[in-house]
N, C-alpha and C positions, 0 to 999 in steps of 0.2 A: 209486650203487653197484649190483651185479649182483644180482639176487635167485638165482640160480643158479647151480651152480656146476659142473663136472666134473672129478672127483677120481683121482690116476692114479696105482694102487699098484704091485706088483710082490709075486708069491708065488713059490715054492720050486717047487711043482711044483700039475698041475693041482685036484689033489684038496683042498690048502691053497685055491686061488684060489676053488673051490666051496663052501666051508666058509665061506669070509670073504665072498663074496655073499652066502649064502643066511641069514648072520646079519645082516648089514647090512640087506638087505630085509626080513628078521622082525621087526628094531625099529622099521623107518619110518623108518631113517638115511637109505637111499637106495629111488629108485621103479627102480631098473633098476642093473644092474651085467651088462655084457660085460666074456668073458674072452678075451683074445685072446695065443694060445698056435701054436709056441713062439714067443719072443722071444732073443737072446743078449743080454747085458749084458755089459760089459768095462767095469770101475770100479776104483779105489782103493781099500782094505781094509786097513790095517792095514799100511801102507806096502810093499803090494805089490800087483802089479796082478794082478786074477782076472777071470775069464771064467766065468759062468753059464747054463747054460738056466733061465728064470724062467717065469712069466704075467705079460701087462701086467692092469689091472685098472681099466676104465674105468666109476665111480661117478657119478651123475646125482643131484643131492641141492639141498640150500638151501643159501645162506648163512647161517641162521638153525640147521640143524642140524648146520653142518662142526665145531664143541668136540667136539660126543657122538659125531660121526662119528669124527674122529680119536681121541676116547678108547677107543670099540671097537675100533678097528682097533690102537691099541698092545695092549690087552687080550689081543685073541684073534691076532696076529700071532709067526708063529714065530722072528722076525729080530730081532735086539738092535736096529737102527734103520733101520725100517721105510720104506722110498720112502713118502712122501705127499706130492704135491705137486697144487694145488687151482688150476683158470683159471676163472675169470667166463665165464660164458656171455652173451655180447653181443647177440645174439639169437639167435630159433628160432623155429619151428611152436608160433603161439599153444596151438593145441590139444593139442599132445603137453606144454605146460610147464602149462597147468590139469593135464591130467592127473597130469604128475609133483606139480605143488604139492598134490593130492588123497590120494596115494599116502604121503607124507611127513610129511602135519599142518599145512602150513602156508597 
């Protein structure tokens, strides 16, 4: 199993997207959170189809801390049911994943 992960949310606008980093990084959820903006999303809602400007929210974290991770982010997320969706990082740059594993507690 992956010991890392990278986690990809989706915020309202950019100022939420900056808000939901910069707590994620203050608890040691995650070592790094890019916001990559704008984005359009076109989904299902409530049985009708919408269209959004959003921020994607790409989350660099552990497998060991993705529960607290996703418990913050329902927490402090402004959306009734928030994008979280989490891939295994297969590999990477030894050095950049010490680092992240440093950054996080694990």
């Amino acid at each position: 199993m992956a010991e890392f992960l990278q986690v990809f949310i989706t915020a309202g606008d950019r100022e939420e997207a900056r808000r939901l980093a910069r707590a994620l990084v203050e608890r040691r959820l995650a070592g790094c959170v890019q916001i990559v903006s704008p984005i359009e999303s076109i989904y299902w809602w409530e049985d009708e189809i919408e269209s959004a400007e959003e921020c994607l929210c790409l989350i660099k974290t552990s497998r060991a801390r993705y529960e607290a991770l996703e418990a913050a982010i329902r927490e402090l997320h402004s959306y009734d049911t928030p994008e979280i969706l989490a891939m295994p990082v297969a590999e990477g740059n030894r050095d950049y994943l010490q680092w992240l594993r440093g950054e996080i507690g694990n």
